[in-house]
C-alpha positions as CSV (number, residue, x, y, z in Angstrom):
1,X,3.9,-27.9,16.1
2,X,3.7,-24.4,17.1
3,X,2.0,-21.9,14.8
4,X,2.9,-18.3,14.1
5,X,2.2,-15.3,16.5
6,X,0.8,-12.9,14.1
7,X,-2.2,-16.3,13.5
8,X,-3.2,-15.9,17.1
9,X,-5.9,-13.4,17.9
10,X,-5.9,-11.5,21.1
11,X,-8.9,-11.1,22.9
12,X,-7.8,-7.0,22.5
13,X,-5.8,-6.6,19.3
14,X,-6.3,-7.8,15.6
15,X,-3.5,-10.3,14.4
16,X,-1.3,-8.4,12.3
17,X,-0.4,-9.1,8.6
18,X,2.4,-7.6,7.0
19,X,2.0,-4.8,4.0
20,X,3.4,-7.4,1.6
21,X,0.8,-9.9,2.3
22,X,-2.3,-7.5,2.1
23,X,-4.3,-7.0,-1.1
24,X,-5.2,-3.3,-0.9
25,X,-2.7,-1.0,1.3
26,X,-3.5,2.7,3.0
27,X,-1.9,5.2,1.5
28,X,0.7,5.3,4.1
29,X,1.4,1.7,3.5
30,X,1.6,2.2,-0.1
31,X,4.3,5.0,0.4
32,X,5.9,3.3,2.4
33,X,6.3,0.5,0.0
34,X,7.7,2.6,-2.6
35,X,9.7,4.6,0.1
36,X,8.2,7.5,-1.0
37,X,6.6,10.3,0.8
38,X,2.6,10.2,1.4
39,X,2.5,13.4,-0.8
40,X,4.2,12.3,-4.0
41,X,1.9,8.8,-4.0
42,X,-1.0,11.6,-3.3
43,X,0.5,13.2,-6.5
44,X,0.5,9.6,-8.7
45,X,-2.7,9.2,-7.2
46,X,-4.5,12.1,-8.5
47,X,-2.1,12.1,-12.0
48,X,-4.1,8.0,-12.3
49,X,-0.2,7.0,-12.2
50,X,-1.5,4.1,-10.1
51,X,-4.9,3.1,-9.5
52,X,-6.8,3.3,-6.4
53,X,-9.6,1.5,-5.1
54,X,-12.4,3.1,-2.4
55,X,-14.1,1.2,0.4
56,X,-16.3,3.7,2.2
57,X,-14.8,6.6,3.0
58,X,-11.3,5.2,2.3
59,X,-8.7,5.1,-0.5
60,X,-6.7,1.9,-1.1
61,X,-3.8,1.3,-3.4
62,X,-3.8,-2.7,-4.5
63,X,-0.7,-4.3,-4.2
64,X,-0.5,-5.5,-7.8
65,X,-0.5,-2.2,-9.1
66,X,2.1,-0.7,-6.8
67,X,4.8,-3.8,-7.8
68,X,3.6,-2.8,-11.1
69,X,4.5,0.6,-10.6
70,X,8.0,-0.8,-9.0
71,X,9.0,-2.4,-11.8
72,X,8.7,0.4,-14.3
73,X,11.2,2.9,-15.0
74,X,10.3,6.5,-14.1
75,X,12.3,9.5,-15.2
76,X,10.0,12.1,-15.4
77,X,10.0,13.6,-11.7
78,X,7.1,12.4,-9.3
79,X,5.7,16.4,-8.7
80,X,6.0,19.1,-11.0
């Protein structure tokens, strides 16, 4: 039985997990996810439209909140 190539480490390169599968995203992954641009989550970041976590020097988005986010409706525009 052969396992999955993003399970085996390289000597060189972290395996890679997929922006669905991760728990807290970048804020270029979590723009991504909502195909938005990295400005307008920047906007619903600082507006505490979704929440953010901070580890370090870093500013991560959890997953949870951004399918939360998803699922809402929105018609009020993203930057005013």
């Amino acid at each position: 039985m052969e396992s999955s190539p993003r399970y085996q480490p390289s000597a060189d390169k972290k395996p890679e997990i997929r922006a669905e599968e991760k728990l807290l995203l970048s804020r270029r992954d979590a723009a991504q996810v909502l195909s938005i641009s990295q400005r307008a989550l920047d906007y619903l970041v600082a507006t505490r439209r979704l929440p953010t976590r901070r580890i370090g020097g870093r500013v991560l988005i959890p997953m949870a909140d951004l399918r939360k986010y998803a699922r809402a409706d929105h018609p009020e525009p993203i930057v005013g």
